[in-house]
DRENKOL-64966 format. One record per residue (C-alpha): x, y, z. Coordinates in steps of 0.25 Angstrom, whole numbers, padded with zeros to 4 digits, always signed. Layout:
! DRENKOL-64966
XYZ ...
***
This chain:
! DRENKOL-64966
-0016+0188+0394 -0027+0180+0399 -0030+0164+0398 -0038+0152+0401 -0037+0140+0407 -0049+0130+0409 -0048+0116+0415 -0059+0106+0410 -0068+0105+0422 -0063+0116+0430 -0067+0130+0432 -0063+0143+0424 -0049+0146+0425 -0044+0161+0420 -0028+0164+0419 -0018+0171+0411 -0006+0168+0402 +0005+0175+0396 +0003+0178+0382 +0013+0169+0373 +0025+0163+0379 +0026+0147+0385 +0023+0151+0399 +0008+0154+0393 +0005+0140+0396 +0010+0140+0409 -0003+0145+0415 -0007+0149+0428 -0022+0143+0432 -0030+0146+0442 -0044+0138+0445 -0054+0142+0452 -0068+0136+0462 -0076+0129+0452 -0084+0140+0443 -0073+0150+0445 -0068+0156+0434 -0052+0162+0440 -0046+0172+0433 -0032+0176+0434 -0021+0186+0429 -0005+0183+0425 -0003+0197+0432 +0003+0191+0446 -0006+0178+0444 -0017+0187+0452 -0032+0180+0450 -0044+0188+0447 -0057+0184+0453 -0064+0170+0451 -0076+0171+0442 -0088+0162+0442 -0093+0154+0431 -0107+0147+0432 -0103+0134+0429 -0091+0127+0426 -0085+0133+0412 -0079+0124+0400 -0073+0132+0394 -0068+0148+0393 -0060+0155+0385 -0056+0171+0384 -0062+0182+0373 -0051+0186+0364 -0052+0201+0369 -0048+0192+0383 -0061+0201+0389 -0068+0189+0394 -0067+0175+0397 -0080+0167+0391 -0083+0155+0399 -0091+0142+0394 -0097+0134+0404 -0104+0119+0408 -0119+0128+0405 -0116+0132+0392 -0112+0145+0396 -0103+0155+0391 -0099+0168+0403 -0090+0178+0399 -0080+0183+0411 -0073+0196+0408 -0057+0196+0410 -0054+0209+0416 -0064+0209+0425 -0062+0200+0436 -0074+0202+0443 -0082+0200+0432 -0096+0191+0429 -0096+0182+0418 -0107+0185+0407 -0115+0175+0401 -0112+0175+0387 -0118+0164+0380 -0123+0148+0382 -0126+0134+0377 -0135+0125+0380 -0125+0112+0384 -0111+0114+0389 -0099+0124+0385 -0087+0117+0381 -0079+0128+0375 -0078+0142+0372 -0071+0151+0361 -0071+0164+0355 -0067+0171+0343 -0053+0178+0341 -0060+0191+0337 -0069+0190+0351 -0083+0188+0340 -0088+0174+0343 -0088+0165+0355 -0090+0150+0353 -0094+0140+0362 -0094+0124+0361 -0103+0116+0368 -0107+0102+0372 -0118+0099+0361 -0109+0100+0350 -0109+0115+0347 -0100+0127+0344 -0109+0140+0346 -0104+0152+0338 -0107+0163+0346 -0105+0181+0343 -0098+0185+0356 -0106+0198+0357 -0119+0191+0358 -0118+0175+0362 -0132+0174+0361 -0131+0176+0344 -0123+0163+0339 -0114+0165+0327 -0115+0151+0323 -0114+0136+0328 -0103+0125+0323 -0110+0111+0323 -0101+0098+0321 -0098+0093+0332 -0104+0078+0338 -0100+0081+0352 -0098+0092+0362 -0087+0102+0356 -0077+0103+0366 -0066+0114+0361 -0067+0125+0353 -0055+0136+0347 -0057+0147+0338 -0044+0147+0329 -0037+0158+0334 -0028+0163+0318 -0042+0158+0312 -0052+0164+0320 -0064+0159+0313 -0060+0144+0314 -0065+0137+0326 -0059+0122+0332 -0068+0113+0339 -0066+0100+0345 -0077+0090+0350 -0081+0079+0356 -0083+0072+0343 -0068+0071+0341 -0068+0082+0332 -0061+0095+0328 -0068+0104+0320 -0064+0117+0313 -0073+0127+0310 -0078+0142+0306 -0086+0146+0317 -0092+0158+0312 -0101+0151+0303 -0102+0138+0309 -0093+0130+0299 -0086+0117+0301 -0074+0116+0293 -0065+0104+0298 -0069+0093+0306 -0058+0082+0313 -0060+0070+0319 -0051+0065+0330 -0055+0052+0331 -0049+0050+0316 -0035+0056+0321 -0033+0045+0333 -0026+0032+0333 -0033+0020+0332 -0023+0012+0344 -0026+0023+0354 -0033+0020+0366 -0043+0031+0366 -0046+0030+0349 -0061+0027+0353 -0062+0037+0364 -0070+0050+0363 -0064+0062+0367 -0065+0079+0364 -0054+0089+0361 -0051+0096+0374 -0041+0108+0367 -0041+0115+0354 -0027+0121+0353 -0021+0128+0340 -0009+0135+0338 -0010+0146+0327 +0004+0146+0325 +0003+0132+0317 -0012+0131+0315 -0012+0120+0323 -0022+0113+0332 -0020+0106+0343 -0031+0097+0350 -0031+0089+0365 -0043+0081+0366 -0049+0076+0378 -0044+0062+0386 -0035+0058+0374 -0019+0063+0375 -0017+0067+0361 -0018+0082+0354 -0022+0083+0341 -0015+0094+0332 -0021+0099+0319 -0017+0110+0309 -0028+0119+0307 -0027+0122+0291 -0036+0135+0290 -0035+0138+0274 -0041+0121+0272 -0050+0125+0286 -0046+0112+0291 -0039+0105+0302 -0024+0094+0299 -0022+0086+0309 -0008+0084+0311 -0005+0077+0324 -0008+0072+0338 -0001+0071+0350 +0000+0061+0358 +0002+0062+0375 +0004+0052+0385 -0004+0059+0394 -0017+0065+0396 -0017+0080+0389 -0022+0091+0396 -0022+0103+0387 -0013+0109+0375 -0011+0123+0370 -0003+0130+0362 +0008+0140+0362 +0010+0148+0351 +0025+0150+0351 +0027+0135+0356 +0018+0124+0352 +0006+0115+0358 +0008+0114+0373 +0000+0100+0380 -0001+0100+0395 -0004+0084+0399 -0004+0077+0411 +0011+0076+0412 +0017+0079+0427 +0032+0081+0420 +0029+0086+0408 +0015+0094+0409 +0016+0102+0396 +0021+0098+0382 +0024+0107+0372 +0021+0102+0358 +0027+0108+0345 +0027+0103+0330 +0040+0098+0325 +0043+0094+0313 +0028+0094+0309 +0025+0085+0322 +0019+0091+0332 +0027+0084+0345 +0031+0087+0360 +0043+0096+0362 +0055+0096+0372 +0053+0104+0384 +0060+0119+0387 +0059+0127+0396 +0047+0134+0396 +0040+0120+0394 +0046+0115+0406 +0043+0128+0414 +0027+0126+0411 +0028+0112+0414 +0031+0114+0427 +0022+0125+0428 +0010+0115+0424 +0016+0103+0433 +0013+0113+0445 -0001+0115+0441 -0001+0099+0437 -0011+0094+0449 -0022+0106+0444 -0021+0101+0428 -0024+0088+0434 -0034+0088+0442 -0042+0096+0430 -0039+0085+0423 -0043+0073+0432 -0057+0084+0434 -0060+0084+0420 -0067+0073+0411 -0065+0079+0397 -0076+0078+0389 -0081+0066+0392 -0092+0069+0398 -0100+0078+0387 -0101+0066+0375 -0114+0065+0371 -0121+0053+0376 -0126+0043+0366 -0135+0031+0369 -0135+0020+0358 -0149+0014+0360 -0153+0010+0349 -0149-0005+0351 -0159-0005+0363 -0170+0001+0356 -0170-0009+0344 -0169-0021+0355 -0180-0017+0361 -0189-0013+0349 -0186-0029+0346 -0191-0033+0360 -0204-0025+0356 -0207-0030+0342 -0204-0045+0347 -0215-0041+0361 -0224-0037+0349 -0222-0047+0340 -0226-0059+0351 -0237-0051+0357 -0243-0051+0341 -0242-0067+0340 -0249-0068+0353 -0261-0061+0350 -0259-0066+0335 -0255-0080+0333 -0250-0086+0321 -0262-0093+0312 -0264-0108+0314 -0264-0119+0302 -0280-0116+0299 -0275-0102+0297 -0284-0097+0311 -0276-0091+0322 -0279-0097+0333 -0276-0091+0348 -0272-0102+0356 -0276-0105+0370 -0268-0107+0382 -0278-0121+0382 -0274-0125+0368 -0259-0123+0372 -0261-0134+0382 -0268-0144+0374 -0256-0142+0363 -0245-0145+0374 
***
């Protein structure tokens, strides 16, 4: 089985999992030059040849078949790399006018979907890109994650730099459930007024449960996604200590979170009792964690490379203010310049312009 992995501001990494068991988070990366895409096999850890990307990507996920690798970039781009052909070029598949900032596609291979920077979530037939199924329009800000429901394949989860997560049926362009973060935060923390995106959409089919890490705030949000009300409960959040870098689930265990933690990198999260909450270590916990604490000084210097999403907000100048104060300035210039040339009229009625030799003999 083949897999991902794709560190904010770093090139194209391509590796393999087991299918299923714990040791599937325990990954082994491998990260090329920048623009190199590095593919590698779990059969004897052997890597197949580098592939070049034209610019750096943001995103990249596999087809369902597991044929190729679509590859969203800074251009707007969207390059398809086929798997079992090592040597092979990426094809240009589609592309936006601003930046790529995730990419999905459906589980039945149909449609590929793309977020960008201007708001957008493109609808797009996989056979033929160039003809577009349909758009879903909402958003305010750049739309930073994107997940086609996996058990619901015709539901689609985006997340934004507008605080939001939205729900929708992407076949048709639909919105159907729109929640606000900013209503869900607590009005003593320290960052209540800070912006900040969703960084990963994660869901576990086996509870219909959501689970989001946003960017520069160490919470994770979990909903339940209710499909017969087509609506998303939220539930909970939890809170860390430390900075989080990703989360994921397992789908025989619960909601793994790897933070910035040099004992205890990983955490595995479980509902108990109804509450989501951290659970005791095992084995197997500890075994990953040690594998993670080995690859600790790579995680964080992708961290310290990266700056979120703080750098694609829209920016907005409030010039208004000026614009009337100076508008004033005019009107008063105007206004003087009129009683110059038109003086007021004097006790006979006559106006009368008055001379610099007149204003002498009245001092």
């Amino acid at each position: 089985m083949f897999a991902l992995l794709c560190f904010s501001g770093l090139p194209l990494v391509l590796g393999t999992v087991p299918r299923g068991g714990a040791d599937a988070a325990a990954r082994r990366v491998a990260r090329g030059s920048a623009g190199d895409a590095v593919p590698a096999r779990k059969q004897r850890r052997r890597l197949w040849p580098p592939r070049t990307v034209v610019r750096r990507c943001t995103a990249l996920t596999f087809t369902a078949s597991e044929e190729k690798v679509l590859v969203a970039d800074k251009s707007g781009d969207v390059h398809s790399f086929p798997v079992l052909e090592p040597h092979g070029c990426g094809r240009l598949e589609l592309g936006h006018l601003s930046m790529l900032l995730d990419v999905a596609v459906s589980p039945d291979d149909r449609f590929v979907l793309t977020a960008d920077r201007d708001e957008k979530i493109r609808v797009s037939w996989a056979v033929a890109p160039h003809s577009i199924a349909s758009f879903c329009l909402g958003h305010t800000e750049f739309v930073s994650r994107i997940l086609v429901v996996p058990d619901h394949p015709q539901l689609l989860l985006s997340a934004s730099g507008d605080c939001t997560l939205r729900l929708w049926e992407y076949r048709h362009g639909r919105e159907l459930h729109c929640c606000h973060l900013t209503s869900l935060q607590e009005p003593a923390e320290s960052w209540g007024d800070k912006r900040f995106a969703v960084s990963r959409i994660a869901y576990w089919a086996r509870e219909s449960c959501v689970a989001l890490l946003c960017d520069s705030i160490p919470v994770v949000y979990i909903f339940r996604l209710d499909v017969p009300r087509q609506q998303l409960v939220y539930r909970q959040r939890l809170s860390f200590p430390q900075r989080v870098w990703d989360i994921a689930f397992e789908e025989s265990r619960g909601l793994w979170v790897l933070r910035q933690c040099r004992e205890a990198p990983l955490v595995l999260c479980r509902p108990v009792d109804g509450r989501w909450q951290p659970v005791p270590e095992d084995a197997v916990a500890e075994k990953l964690c040690a594998r993670v604490r080995r690859a600790g000084a790579m995680l964080e210097g992708s961290a310290a490379d990266s700056d979120g999403f703080s750098g694609l907000y829209k920016a907005t100048f409030d010039n208004v203010a000026a614009y009337l104060e100076k508008k004033e300035e005019r009107l008063q210039q105007q206004l003087h310049k009129k009683r110059r040339h038109n003086p007021a009229p004097g006790p006979g009625g006559e106006t009368r312009r008055v001379t610099s030799g007149d204003a002498a003999a009245q001092s």
